[in-house]
Biotite code that builds the C-alpha atoms (Angstrom):
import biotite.structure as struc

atoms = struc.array([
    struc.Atom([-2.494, -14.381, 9.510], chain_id="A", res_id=1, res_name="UNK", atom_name="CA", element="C"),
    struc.Atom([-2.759, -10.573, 8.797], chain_id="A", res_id=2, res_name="UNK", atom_name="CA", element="C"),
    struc.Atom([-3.761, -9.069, 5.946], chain_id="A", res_id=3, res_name="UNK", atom_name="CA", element="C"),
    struc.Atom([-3.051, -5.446, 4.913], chain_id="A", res_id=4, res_name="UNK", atom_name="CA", element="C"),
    struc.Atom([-5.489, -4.037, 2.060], chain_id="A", res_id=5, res_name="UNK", atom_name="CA", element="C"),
    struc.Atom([-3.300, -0.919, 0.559], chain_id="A", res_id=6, res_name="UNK", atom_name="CA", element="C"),
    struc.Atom([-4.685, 1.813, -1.680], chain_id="A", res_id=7, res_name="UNK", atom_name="CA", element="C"),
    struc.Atom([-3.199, 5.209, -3.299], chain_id="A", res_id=8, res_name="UNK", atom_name="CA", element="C"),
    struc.Atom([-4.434, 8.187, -5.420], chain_id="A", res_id=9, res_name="UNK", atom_name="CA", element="C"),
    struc.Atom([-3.974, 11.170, -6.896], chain_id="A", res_id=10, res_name="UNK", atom_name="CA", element="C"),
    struc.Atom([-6.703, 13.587, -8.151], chain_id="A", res_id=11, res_name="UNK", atom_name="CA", element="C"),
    struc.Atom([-5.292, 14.517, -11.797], chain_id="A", res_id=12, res_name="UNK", atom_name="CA", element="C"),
    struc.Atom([-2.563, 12.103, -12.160], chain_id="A", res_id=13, res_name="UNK", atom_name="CA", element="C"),
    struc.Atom([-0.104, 14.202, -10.701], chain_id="A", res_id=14, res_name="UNK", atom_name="CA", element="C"),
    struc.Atom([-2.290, 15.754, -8.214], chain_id="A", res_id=15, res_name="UNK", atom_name="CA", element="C"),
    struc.Atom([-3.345, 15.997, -4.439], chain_id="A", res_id=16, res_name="UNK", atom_name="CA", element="C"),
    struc.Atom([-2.462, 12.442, -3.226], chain_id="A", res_id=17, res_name="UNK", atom_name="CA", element="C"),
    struc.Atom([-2.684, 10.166, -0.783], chain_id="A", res_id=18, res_name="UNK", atom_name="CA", element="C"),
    struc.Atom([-3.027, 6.824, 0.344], chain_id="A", res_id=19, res_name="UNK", atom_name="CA", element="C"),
    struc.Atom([-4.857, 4.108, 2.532], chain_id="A", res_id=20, res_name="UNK", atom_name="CA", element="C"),
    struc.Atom([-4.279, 1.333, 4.613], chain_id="A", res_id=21, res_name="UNK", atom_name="CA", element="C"),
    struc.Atom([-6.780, -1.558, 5.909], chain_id="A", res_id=22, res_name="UNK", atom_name="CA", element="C"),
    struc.Atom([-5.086, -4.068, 8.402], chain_id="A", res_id=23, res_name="UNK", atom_name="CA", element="C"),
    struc.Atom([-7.435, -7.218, 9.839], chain_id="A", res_id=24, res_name="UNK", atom_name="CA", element="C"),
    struc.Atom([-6.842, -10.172, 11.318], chain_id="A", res_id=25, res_name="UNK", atom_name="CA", element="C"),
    struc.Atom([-8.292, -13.937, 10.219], chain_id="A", res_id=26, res_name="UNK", atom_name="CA", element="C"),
    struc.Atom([-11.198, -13.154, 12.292], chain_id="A", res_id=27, res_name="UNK", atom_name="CA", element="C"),
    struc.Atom([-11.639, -10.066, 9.799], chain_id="A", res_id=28, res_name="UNK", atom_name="CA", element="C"),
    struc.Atom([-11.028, -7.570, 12.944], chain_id="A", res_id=29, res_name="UNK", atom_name="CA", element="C"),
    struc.Atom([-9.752, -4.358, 11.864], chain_id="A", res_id=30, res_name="UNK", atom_name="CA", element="C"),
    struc.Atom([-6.414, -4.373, 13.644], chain_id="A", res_id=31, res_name="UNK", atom_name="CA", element="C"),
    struc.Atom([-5.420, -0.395, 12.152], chain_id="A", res_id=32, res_name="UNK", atom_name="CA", element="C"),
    struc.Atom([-6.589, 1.865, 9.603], chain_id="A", res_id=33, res_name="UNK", atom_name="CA", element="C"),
    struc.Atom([-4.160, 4.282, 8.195], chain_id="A", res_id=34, res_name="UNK", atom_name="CA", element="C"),
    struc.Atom([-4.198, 7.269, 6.097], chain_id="A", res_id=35, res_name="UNK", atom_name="CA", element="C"),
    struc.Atom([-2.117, 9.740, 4.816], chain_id="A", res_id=36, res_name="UNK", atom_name="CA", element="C"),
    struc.Atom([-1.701, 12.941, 2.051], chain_id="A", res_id=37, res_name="UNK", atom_name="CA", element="C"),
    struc.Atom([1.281, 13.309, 0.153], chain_id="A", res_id=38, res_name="UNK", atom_name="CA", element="C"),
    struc.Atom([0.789, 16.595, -1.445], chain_id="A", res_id=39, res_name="UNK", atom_name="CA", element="C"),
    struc.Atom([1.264, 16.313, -5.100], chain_id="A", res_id=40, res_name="UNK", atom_name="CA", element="C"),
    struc.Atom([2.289, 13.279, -6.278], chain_id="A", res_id=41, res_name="UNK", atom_name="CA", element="C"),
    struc.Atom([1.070, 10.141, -9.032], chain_id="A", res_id=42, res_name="UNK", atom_name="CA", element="C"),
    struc.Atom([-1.221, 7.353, -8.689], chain_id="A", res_id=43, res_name="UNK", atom_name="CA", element="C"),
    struc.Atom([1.715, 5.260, -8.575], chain_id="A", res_id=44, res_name="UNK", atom_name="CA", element="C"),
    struc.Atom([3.429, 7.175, -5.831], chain_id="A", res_id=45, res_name="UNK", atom_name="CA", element="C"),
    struc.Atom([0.365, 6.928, -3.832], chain_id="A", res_id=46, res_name="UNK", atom_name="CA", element="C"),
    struc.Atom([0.232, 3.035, -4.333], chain_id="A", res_id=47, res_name="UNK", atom_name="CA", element="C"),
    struc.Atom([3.953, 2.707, -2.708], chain_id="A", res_id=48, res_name="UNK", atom_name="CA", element="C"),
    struc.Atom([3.301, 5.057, 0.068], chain_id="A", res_id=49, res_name="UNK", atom_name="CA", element="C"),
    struc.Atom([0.265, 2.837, 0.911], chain_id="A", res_id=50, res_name="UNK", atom_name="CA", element="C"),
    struc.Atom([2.063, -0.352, 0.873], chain_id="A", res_id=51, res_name="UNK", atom_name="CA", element="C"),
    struc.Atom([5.108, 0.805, 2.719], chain_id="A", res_id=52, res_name="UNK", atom_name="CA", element="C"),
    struc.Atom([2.889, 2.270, 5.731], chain_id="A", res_id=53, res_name="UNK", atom_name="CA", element="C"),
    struc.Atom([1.417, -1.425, 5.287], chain_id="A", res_id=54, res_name="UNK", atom_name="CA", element="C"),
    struc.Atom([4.601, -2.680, 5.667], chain_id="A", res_id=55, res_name="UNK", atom_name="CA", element="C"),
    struc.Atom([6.017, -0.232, 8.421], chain_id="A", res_id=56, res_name="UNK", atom_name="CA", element="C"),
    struc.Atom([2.940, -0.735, 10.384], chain_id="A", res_id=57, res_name="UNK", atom_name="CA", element="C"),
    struc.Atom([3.738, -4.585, 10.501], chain_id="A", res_id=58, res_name="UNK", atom_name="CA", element="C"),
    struc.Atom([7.349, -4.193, 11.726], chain_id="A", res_id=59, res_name="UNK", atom_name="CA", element="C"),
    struc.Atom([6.188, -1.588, 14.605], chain_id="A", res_id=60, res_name="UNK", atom_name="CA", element="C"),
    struc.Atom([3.397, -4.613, 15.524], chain_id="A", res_id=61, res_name="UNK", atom_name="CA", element="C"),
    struc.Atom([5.995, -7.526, 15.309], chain_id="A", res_id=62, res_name="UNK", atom_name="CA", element="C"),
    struc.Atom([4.164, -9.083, 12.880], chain_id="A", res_id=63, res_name="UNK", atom_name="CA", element="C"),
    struc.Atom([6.078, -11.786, 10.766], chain_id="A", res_id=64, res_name="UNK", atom_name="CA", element="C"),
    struc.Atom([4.009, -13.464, 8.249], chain_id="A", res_id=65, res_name="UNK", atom_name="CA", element="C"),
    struc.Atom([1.617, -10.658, 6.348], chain_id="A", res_id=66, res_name="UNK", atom_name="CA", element="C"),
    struc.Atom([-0.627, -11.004, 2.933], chain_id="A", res_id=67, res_name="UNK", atom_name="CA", element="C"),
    struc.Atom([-0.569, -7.832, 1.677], chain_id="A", res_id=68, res_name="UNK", atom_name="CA", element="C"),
    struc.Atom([-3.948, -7.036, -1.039], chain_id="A", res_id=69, res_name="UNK", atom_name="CA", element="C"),
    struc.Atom([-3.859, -4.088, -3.578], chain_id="A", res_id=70, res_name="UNK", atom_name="CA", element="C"),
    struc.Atom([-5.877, -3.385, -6.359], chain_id="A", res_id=71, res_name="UNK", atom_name="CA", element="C"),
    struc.Atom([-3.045, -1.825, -8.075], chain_id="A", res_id=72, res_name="UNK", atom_name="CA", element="C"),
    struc.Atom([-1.229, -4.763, -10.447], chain_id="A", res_id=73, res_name="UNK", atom_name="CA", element="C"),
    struc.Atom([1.790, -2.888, -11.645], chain_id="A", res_id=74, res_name="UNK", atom_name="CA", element="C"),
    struc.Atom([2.455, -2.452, -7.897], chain_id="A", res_id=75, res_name="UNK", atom_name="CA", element="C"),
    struc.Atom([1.605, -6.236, -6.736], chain_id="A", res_id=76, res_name="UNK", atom_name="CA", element="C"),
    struc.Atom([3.920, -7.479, -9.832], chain_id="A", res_id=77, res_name="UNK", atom_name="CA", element="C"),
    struc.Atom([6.638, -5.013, -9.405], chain_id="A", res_id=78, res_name="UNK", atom_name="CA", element="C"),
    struc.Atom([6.655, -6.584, -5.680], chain_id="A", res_id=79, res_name="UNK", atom_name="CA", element="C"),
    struc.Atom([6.494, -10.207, -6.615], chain_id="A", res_id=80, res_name="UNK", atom_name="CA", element="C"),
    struc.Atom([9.532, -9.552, -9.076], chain_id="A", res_id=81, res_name="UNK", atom_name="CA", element="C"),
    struc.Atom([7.214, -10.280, -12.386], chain_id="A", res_id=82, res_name="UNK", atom_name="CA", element="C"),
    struc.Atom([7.435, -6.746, -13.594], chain_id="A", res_id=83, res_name="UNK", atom_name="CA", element="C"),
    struc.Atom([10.526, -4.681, -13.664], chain_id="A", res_id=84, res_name="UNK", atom_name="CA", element="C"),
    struc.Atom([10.480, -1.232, -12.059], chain_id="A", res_id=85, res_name="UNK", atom_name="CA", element="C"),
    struc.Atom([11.272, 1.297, -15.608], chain_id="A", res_id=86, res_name="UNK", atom_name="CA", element="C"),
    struc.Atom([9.917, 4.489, -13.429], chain_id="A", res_id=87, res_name="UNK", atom_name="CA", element="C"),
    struc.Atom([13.257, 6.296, -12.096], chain_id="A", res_id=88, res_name="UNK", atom_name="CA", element="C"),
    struc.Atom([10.515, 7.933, -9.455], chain_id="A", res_id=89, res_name="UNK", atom_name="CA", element="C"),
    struc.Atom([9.334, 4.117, -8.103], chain_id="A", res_id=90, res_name="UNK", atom_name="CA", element="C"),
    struc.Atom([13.096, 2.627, -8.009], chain_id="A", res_id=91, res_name="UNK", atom_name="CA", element="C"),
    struc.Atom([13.121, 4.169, -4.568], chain_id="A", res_id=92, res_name="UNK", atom_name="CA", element="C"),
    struc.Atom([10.101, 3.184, -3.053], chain_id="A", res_id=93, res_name="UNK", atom_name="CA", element="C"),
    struc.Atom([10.262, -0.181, -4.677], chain_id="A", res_id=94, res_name="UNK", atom_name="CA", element="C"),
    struc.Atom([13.685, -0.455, -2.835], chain_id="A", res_id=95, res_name="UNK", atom_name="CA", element="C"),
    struc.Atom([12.329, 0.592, 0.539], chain_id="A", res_id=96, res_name="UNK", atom_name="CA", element="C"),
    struc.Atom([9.350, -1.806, 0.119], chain_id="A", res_id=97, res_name="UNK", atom_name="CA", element="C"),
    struc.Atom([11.876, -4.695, -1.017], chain_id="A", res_id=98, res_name="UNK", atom_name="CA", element="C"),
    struc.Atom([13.525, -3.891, 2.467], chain_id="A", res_id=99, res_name="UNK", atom_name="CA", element="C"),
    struc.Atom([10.661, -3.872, 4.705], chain_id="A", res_id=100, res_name="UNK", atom_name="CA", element="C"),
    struc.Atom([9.393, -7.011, 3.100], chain_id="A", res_id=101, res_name="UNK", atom_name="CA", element="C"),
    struc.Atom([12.937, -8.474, 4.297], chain_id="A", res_id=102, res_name="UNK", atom_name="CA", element="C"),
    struc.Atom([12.690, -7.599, 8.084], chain_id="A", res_id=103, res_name="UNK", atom_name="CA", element="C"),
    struc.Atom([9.055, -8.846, 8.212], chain_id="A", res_id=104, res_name="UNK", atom_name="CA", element="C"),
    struc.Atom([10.142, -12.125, 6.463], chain_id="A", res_id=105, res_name="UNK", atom_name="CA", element="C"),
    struc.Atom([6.644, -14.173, 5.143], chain_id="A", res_id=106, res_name="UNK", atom_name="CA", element="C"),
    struc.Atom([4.882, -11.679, 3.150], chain_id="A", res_id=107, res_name="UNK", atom_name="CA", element="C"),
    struc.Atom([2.380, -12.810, 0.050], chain_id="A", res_id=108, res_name="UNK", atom_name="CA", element="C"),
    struc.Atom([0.959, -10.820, -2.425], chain_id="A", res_id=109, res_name="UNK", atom_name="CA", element="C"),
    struc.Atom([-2.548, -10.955, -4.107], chain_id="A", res_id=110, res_name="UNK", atom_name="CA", element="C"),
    struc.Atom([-3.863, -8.481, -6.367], chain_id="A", res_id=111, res_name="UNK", atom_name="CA", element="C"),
    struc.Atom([-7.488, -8.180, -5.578], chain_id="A", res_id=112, res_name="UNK", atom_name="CA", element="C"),
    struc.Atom([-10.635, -6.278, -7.837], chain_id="A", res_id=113, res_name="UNK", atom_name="CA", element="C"),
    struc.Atom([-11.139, -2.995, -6.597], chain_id="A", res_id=114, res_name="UNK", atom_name="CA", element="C"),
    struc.Atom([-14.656, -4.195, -5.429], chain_id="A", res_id=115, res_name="UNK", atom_name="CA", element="C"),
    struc.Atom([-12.503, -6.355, -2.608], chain_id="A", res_id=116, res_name="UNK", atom_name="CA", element="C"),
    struc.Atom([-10.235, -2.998, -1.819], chain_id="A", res_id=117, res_name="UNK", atom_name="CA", element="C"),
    struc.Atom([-12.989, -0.688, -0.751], chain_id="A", res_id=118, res_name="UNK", atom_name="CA", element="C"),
    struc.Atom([-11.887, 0.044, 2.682], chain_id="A", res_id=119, res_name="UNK", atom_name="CA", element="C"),
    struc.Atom([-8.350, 0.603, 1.377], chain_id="A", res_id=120, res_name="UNK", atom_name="CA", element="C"),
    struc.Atom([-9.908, 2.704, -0.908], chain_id="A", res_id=121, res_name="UNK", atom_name="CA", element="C"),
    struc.Atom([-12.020, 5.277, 1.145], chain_id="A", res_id=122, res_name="UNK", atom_name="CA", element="C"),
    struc.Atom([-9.137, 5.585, 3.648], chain_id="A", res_id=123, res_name="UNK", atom_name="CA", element="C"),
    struc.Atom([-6.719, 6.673, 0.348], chain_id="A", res_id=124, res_name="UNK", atom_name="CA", element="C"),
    struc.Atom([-10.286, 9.164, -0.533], chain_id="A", res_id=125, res_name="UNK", atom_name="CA", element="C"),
    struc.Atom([-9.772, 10.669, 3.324], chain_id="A", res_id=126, res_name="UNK", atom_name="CA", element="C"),
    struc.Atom([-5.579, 11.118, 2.840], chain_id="A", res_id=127, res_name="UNK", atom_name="CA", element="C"),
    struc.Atom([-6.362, 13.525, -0.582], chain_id="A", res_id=128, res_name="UNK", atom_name="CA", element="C"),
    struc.Atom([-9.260, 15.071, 1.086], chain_id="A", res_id=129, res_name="UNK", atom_name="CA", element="C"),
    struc.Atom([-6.703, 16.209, 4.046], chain_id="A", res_id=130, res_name="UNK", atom_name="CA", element="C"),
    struc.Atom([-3.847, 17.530, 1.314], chain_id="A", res_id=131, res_name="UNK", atom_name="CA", element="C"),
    struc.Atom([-3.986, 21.609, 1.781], chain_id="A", res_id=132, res_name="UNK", atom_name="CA", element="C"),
])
């Protein structure tokens, strides 16, 4: 099984964003690490542009059975269909996510402490640092 740890920020809330990705495998060896800035954008933003390179990055890799880890619960819920998606700005990316999560076909969610996200985490620190 692989698991993708996603993170997001934003530095003011909007602000310089960006996100994180941590992909292992059941051994726990780090199969990717992905990063990215987003300009200026929200937390929330951040946490959907994580996921969906999660996501992406499983399709371009074959993979068909993913858990997928995020500190973020809003995010986690939205995706397991417990919380509705009220944001206009999310509808989108929730959509996109909904869709990826359909070609890949198994995918679980778990929302983890941020304590278990750290790698996740410092990747989504790297993606602001690199926004001009």
């Amino acid at each position: 099984m692989i698991t993708a740890y996603f993170d997001g920020g934003a530095r003011s809330n909007p602000g310089p964003a960006g996100y994180g990705v941590y992909i292992v495998d059941d051994l726990g060896n780090v199969l990717a690490e992905l990063h990215g800035s987003l300009g200026i954008a929200t937390n929330n933003v951040a946490e959907y542009s994580g996921l969906i390179a999660a996501l992406q990055w499983a399709i371009d890799h074959d993979v068909t059975a993913l858990t997928v880890k995020g500190d973020s619960l809003l995010i986690i819920e939205q995706m397991r269909g417990n919380y509705k998606v009220k944001n206009e700005g999310l509808k989108p990316l929730h959509m996109k996510a909904r869709l990826l999560v359909m070609q890949i076909g198994n995918v679980a969610f778990q929302h983890v402490p941020r304590e278990q996200n750290k790698d996740a985490d410092r990747l989504s620190n790297v993606g602001m640092d690199d926004n001009p």
